[in-house]
C-alpha positions as CSV (number, residue, x, y, z in Angstrom):
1,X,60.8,-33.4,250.7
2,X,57.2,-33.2,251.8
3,X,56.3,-30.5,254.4
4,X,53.9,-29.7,257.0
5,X,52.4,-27.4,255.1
6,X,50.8,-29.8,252.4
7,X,47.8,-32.3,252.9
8,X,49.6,-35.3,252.4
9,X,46.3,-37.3,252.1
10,X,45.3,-35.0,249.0
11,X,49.0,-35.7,247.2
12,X,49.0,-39.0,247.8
13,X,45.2,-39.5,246.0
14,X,45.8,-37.2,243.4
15,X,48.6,-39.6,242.7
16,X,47.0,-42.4,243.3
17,X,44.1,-41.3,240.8
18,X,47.1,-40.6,238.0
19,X,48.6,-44.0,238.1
20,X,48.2,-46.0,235.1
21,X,48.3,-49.2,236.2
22,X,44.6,-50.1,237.3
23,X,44.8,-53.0,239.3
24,X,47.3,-52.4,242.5
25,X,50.2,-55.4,243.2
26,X,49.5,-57.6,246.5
27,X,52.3,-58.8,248.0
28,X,51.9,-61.7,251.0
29,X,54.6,-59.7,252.9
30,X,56.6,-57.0,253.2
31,X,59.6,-57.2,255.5
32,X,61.3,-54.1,257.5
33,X,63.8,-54.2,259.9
34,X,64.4,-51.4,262.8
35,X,67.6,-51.1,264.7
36,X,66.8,-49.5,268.3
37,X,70.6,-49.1,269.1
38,X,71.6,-46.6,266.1
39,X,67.7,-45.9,265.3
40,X,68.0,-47.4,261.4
41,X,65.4,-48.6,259.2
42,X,66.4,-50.9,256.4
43,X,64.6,-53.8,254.9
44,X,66.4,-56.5,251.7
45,X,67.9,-53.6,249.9
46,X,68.0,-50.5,251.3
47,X,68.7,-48.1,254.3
48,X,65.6,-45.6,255.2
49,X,65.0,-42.4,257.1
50,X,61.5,-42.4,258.6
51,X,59.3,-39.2,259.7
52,X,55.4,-39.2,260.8
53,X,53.1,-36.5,259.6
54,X,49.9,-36.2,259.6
55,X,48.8,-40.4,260.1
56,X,51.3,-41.4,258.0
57,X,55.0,-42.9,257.8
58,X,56.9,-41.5,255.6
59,X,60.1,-43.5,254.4
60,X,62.7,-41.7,252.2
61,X,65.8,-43.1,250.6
62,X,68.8,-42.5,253.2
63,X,70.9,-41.5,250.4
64,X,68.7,-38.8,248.6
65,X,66.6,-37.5,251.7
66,X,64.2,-35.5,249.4
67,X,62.5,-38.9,247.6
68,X,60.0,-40.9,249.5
69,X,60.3,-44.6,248.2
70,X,56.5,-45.6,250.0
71,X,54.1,-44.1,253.0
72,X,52.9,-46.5,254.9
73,X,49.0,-44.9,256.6
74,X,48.1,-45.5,259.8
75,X,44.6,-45.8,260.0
76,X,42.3,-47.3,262.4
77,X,41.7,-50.4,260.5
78,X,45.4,-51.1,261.4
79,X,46.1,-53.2,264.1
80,X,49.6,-54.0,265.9
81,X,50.7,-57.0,267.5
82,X,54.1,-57.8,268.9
83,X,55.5,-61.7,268.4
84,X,59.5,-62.6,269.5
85,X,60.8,-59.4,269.1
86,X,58.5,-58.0,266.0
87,X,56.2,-55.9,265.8
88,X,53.2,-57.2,263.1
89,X,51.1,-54.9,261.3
90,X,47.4,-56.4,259.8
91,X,44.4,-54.7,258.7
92,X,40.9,-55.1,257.9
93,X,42.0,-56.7,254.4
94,X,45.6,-56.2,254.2
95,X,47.9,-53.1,255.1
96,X,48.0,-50.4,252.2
97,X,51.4,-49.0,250.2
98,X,52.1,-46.7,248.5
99,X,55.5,-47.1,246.5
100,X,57.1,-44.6,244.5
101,X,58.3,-46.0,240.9
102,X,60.3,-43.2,238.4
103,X,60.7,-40.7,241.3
104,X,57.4,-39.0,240.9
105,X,54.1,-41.7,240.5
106,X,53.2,-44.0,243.2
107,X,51.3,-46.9,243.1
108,X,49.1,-49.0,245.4
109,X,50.1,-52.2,246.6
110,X,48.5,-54.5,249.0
111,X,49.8,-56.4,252.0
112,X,48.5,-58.8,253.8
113,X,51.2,-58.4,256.6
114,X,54.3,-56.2,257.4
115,X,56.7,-57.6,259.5
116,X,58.6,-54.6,261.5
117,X,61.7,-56.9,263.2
118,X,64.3,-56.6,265.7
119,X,62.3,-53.4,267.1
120,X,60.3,-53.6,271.1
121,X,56.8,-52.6,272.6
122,X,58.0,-48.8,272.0
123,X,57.1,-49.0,268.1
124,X,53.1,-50.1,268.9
125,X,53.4,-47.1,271.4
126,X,54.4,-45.2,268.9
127,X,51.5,-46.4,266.6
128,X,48.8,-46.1,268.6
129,X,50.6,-42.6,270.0
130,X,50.6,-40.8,266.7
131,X,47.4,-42.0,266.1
132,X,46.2,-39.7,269.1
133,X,48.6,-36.5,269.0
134,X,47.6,-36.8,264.7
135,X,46.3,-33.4,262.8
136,X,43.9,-35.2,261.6
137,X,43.6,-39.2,262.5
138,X,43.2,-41.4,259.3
139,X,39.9,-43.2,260.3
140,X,40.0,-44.5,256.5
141,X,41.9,-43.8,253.2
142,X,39.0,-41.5,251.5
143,X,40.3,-41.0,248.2
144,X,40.2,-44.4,247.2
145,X,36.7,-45.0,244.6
146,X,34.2,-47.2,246.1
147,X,33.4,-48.4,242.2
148,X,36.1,-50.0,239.6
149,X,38.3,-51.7,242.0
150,X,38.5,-55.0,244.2
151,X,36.8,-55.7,247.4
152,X,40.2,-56.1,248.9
153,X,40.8,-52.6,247.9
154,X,37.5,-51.4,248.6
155,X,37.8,-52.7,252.1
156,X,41.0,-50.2,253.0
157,X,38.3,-47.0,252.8
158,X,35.0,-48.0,252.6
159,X,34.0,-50.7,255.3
160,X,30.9,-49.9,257.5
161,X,32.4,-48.7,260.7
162,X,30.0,-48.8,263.7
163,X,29.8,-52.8,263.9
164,X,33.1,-53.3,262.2
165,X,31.9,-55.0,259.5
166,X,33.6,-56.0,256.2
167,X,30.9,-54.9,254.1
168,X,31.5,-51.1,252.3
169,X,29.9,-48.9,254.2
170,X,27.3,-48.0,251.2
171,X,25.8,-51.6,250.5
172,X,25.9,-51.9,253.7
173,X,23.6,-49.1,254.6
174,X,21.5,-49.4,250.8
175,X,20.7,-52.5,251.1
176,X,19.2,-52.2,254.6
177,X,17.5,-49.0,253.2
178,X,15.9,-50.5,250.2
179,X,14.9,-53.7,252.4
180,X,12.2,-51.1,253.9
181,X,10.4,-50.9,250.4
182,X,10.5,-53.8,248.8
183,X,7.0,-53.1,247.2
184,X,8.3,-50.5,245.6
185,X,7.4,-51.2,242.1
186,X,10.1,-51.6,239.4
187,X,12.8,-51.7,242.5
188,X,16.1,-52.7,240.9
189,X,14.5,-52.9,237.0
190,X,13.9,-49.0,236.4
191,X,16.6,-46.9,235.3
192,X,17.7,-44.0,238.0
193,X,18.3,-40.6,237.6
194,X,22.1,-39.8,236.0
195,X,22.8,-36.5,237.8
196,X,22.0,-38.2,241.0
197,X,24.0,-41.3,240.4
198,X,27.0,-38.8,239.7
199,X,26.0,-36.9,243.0
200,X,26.7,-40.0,244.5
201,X,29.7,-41.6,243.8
202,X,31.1,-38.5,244.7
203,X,29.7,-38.1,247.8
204,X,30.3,-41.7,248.6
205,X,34.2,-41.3,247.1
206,X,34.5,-38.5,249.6
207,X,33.2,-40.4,252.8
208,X,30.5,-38.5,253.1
209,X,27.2,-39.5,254.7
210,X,24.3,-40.2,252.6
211,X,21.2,-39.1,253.4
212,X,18.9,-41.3,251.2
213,X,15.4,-40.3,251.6
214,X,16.6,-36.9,249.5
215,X,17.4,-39.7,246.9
216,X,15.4,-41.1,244.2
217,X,15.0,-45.1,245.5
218,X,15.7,-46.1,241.5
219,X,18.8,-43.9,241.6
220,X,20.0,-45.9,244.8
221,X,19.4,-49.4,244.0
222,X,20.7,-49.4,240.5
223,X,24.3,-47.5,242.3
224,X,24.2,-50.5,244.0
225,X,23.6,-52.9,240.8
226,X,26.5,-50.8,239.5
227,X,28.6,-51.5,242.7
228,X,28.9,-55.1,242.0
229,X,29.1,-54.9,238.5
230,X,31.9,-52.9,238.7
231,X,33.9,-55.6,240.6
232,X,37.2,-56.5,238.4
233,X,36.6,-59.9,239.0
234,X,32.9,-60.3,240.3
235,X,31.8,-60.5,244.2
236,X,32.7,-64.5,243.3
237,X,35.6,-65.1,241.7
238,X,34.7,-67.2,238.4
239,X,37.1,-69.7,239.5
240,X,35.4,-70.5,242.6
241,X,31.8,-70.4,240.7
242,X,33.1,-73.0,238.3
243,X,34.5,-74.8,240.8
244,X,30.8,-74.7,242.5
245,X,28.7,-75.5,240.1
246,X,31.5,-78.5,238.9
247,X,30.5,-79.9,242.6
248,X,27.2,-79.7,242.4
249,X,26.5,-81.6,239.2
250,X,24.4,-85.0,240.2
251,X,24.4,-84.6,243.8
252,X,21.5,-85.2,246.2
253,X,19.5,-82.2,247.4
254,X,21.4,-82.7,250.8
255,X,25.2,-83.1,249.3
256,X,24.6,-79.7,247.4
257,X,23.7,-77.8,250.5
258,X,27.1,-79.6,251.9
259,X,29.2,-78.6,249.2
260,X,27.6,-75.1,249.3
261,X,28.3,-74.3,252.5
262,X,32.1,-75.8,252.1
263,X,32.8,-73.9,249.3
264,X,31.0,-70.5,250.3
265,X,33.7,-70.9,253.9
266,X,36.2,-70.4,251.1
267,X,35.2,-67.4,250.1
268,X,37.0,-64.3,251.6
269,X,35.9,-62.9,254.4
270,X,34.6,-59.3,252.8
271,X,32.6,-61.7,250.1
272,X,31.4,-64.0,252.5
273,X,30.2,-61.2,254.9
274,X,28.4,-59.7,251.9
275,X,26.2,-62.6,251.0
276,X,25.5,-63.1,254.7
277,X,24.3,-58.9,254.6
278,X,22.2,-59.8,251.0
279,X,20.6,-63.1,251.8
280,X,20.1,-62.0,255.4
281,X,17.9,-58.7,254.5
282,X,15.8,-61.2,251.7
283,X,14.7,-63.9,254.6
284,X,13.9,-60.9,257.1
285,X,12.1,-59.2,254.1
286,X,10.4,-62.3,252.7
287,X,9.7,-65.1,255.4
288,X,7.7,-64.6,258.6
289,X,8.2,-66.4,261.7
């Protein structure tokens, strides 16, 4: 049983960190039921018991009261709507979960939507309630790295919160700083400096905010070379590069610009808003009106 007397948010990213299976499961939806009348959770297979602490819902097996089969957060980038008698829960780019597999190692998995039926208006209340009386309100899921994993993971901690953006907070913010000095020479082909790289990530990891002027502008721009390297699968997918550049092949100057902008609408939202951040900064940085 978890108490009030740990930091829930620590346990669950120290256990996050141990899990061996790099890339986290997404799952289009996940389905739970709550019965007002007797106060029961239960979704395909199982009855729950459900406490709050500290941002979070906490769901434990109904027969064994000390294991917690997932945690649901709630964090700001969580919003509520209610549709025929269900509650929906989206977020920024999907709804994170972690599941308990063995009885002691959780993984992440992904949702795009969970479906919380046959419960009224008094479960958003509750939402947005707990969200307010909370120790400490979950503004974002801190422990999970900026580097190594998916945008659509990325997206759950690190997006850039004063215009709501789905860009990581960091690019967003480095890319507008190093738009400031372009002329530097050797920007983005001279190596940084290590230690400060490692200062860094950490740093970012933790949420913190960067000050980059203490910062070393080599050390900046080639974390954020590393950034997109470090994308599982690229900041384009291959399969919709092929698919691109398979479109493209003997077209008229004006039917590639078509197909372009078709297939870049494609793109997810996080990626798409990207690009717009990167191409934006070069045409401010490069063209004069």
């Amino acid at each position: 049983m978890i108490s009030s007397n740990h930091k829930i948010t620590k346990q669950l990213g120290l256990l996050f960190n141990r899990r061996k299976e790099k890339d986290p499961t997404l799952c289009e939806c996940m389905n739970l039921s709550y019965d007002n009348k007797n106060m029961k959770w239960h979704d395909e297979n199982k009855e729950y018991c459900v406490s709050i602490f500290n941002g979070h819902f906490i769901f434990y097996d109904k027969n064994n009261k000390g294991v917690v089969d997932f945690v649901i957060p709630i964090i700001s980038s969580i919003h509520s709507t209610e549709e025929n008698n269900t509650v929906i829960l989206t977020g920024v780019y999907g709804v994170p979960v972690l599941c308990l597999i063995n009885k002691n190692k959780f993984f992440l998995r992904i949702a795009t939507r969970i479906l919380v039926k046959q419960c009224n208006i008094s479960f958003q209340s509750l939402i947005e309630t707990n969200q307010l009386k909370s120790n400490s309100n979950v503004l974002q899921i801190t422990y999970l790295p900026l580097f190594g994993n998916s945008i659509q993971i990325v997206m759950l901690a690190h997006f850039y919160d004063s215009k709501r953006l789905q860009v990581p907070d960091f690019v967003y913010k480095s890319i507008k700083y190093l738009a400031m000095i372009t002329e530097t020479e050797g920007l983005f082909r001279l190596s940084g400096d290590s230690s400060e790289m490692e200062e860094l990530k950490e740093l970012i990891n933790k949420g913190e905010e960067i000050i980059f002027p203490r910062y070393s502008i080599h050390s900046i721009s080639n974390l954020l070379k590393y950034f997109f390297r470090s994308l599982p699968h690229g900041l384009i997918p291959q399969i919709n590069m092929y698919k691109m550049v398979e479109r493209i092949q003997n077209t008229s100057r004006s039917e590639t610009i078509q197909i372009l902008k078709e297939e870049i609408q494609c793109l997810s939202r996080p990626v798409f808003t990207i690009l717009s951040v990167c191409f934006k900064q070069y045409i401010l940085c490069h063209f004069k009106y």
